[in-house]
C-alpha distance (Angstrom), angle and dihedral (degrees) to the residues before:
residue distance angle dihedral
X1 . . .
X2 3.40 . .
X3 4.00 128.5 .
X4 3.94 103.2 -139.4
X5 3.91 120.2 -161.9
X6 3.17 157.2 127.4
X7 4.28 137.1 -78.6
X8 3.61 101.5 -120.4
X9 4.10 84.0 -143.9
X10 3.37 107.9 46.1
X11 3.51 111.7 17.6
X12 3.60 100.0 -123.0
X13 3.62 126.5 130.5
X14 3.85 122.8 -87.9
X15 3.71 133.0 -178.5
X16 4.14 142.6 -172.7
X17 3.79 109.7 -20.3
X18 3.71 100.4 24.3
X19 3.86 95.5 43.4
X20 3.85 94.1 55.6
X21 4.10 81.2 46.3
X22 3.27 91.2 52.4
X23 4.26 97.3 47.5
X24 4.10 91.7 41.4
X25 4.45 82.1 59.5
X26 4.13 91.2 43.5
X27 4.14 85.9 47.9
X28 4.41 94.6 43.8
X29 3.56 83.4 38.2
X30 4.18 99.1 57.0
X31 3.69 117.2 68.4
X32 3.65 108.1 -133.2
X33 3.93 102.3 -105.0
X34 3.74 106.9 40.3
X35 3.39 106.0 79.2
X36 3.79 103.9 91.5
X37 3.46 106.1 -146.9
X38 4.27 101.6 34.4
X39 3.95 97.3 31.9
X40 3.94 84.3 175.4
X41 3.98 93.0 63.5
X42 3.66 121.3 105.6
X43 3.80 128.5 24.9
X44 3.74 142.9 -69.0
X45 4.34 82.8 -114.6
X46 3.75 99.1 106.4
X47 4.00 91.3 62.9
X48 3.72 89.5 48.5
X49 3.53 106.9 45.9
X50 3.88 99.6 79.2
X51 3.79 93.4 52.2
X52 3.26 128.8 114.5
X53 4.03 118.7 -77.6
X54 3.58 111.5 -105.1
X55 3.71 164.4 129.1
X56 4.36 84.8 -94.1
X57 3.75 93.7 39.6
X58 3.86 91.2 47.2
X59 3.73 82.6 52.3
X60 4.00 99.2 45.1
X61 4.19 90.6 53.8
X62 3.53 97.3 48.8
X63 3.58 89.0 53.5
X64 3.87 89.9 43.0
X65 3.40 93.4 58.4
X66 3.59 100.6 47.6
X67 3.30 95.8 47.4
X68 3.64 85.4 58.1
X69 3.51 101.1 43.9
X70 3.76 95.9 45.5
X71 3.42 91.1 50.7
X72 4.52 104.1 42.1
X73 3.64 103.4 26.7
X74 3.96 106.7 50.7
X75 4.14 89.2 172.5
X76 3.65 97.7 81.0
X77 4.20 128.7 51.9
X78 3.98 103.7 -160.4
X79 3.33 125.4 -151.4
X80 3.91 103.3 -175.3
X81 3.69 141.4 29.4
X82 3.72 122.1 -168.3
X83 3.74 119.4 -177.2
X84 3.94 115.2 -173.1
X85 3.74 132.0 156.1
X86 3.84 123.7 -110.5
X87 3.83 122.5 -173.4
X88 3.98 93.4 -27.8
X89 4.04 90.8 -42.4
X90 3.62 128.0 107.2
X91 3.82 115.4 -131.9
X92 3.83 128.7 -161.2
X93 3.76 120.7 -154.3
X94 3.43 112.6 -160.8
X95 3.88 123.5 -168.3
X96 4.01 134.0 174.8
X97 3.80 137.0 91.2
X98 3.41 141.7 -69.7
X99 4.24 108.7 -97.7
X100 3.93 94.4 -132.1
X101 3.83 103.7 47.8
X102 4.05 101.2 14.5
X103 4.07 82.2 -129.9
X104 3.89 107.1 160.9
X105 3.99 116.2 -104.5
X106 3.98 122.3 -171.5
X107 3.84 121.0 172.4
X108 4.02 150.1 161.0
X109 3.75 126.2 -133.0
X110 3.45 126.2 169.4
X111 3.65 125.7 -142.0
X112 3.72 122.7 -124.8
């Protein structure tokens, strides 16, 4: 099955992979609370991202994001996050499978 939509930048049509990219960024990206009619979307990363950079911190954004994940994007099953720092960004890699085929996924997002 593919997942058919569409690049929130350029219009153009996007499918499997770069979809579920493209949702995990919209669900990092939305502090939980502003969206007015789902306050629970999005994830607890916009209070954390100022925070000091450390061993807890490290800790408190992986969890952050897959709480988030696990609970708004129900087409992938992770099975690691890495969070490292790259020129004064922090960087999430996200790997697992798609739930419906078990076919391996791995990608980067940065949060803003």
């Amino acid at each position: 099955m593919n997942y058919l939509g569409m690049n929130a930048q350029t219009g153009e049509r996007i499918t499997d992979i770069e979809h579920v990219r493209q949702s995990v960024k919209d669900i990092f990206n939305t502090p939980i609370g502003s969206r007015l009619m789902r306050r629970e979307y999005g994830s607890l990363l916009a209070d954390l991202i100022d925070g000091p950079v450390n061993a807890k911190m490290r800790l408190q954004l992986m969890s952050a994001c897959y709480t988030a994940v696990y609970r708004w994007e129900p087409r992938i099953v992770m099975t690691a996050i890495d969070i490292h720092s790259q020129r004064e960004q922090v960087i999430v890699d996200i790997t697992g499978y798609y739930a419906h085929n078990q076919q391996p996924i791995n990608f980067s997002l940065p949060v803003t």
